[in-house]
N, C-alpha and C positions, 0 to 999 in steps of 0.2 A: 663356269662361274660357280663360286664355293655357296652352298646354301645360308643366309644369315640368320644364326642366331638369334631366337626370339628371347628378350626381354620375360626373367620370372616371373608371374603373375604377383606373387607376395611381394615382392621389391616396388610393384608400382604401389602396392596400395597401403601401403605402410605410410606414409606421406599422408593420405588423406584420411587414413584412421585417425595418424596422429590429430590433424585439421579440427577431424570432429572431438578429440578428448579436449582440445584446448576450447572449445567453442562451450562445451557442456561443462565445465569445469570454471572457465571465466564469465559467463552468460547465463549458460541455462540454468544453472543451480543458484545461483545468487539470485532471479529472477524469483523461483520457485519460493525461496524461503521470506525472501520481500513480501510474496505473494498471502505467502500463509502467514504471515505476522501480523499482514492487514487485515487477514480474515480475522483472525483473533481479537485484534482490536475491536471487530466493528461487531462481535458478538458480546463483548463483553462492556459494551456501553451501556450507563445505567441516567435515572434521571438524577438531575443535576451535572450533572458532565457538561461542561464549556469545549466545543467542539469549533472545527472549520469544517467549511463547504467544499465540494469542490469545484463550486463558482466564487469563493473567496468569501464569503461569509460567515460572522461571526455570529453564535450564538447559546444557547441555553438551555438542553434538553428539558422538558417539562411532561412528556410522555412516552409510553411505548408501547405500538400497537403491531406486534410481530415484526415484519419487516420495516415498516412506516415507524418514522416518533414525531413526535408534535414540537417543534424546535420553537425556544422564545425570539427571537431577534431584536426585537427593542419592547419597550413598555405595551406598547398597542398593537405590536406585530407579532403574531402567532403562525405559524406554517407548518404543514404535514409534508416531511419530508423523507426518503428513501434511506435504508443505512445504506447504499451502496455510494447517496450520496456525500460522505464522510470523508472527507481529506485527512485529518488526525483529531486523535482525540488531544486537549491543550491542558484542562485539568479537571479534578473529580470534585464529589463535597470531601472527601478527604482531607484533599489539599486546600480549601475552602478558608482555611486561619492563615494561607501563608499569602502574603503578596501575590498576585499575579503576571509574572515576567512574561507572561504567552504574550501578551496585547502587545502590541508594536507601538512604534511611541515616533512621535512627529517630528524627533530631534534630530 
């Protein structure tokens, strides 16, 4: 009986290299840059800034005590809140003369 031929080691694993470039290329890097976009976002919050939660809450930054800010949420409702907990920022005092289209509307 002829001895069989073993399979190149390079040939198998050219397949699974490929696997991981498409995975880190569609995935991982789009993941990464999302990631640090959000970081940037959530350092460069200031007060005044009209934000969401990420429990879906609207509201109104009025301070900032390092990581914590003091968010308005209605007239009489004040909360010390996490920047971690920041879903986006919606708009600045900047933007403060134009309309606000962030707000969702019941139509």
């Amino acid at each position: 009986m002829p001895p069989q031929a073993q399979p190149n080691l390079w040939v198998n694993m050219v397949p699974i290299a490929a696997v991981f470039v498409i995975f880190y290329f569609f995935l991982i890097r789009p993941q990464q840059k999302q990631a640090k976009e959000h970081q940037r976002m959530l350092e460069s919050v200031k007060k005044g800034d009209r934000i969401l939660t990420t429990g879906g809450l609207y509201g109104t930054v009025v301070g900032l005590k390092g990581d914590d800010l003091e968010v308005r949420f209605a007239d009489t409702v004040k909360l010390t809140l996490a920047r971690s907990g920041i879903a986006r920022v919606l708009s600045s005092e900047a933007g403060a003369g134009s309309p606000d289209m962030s707000q969702p509307s019941l139509s």
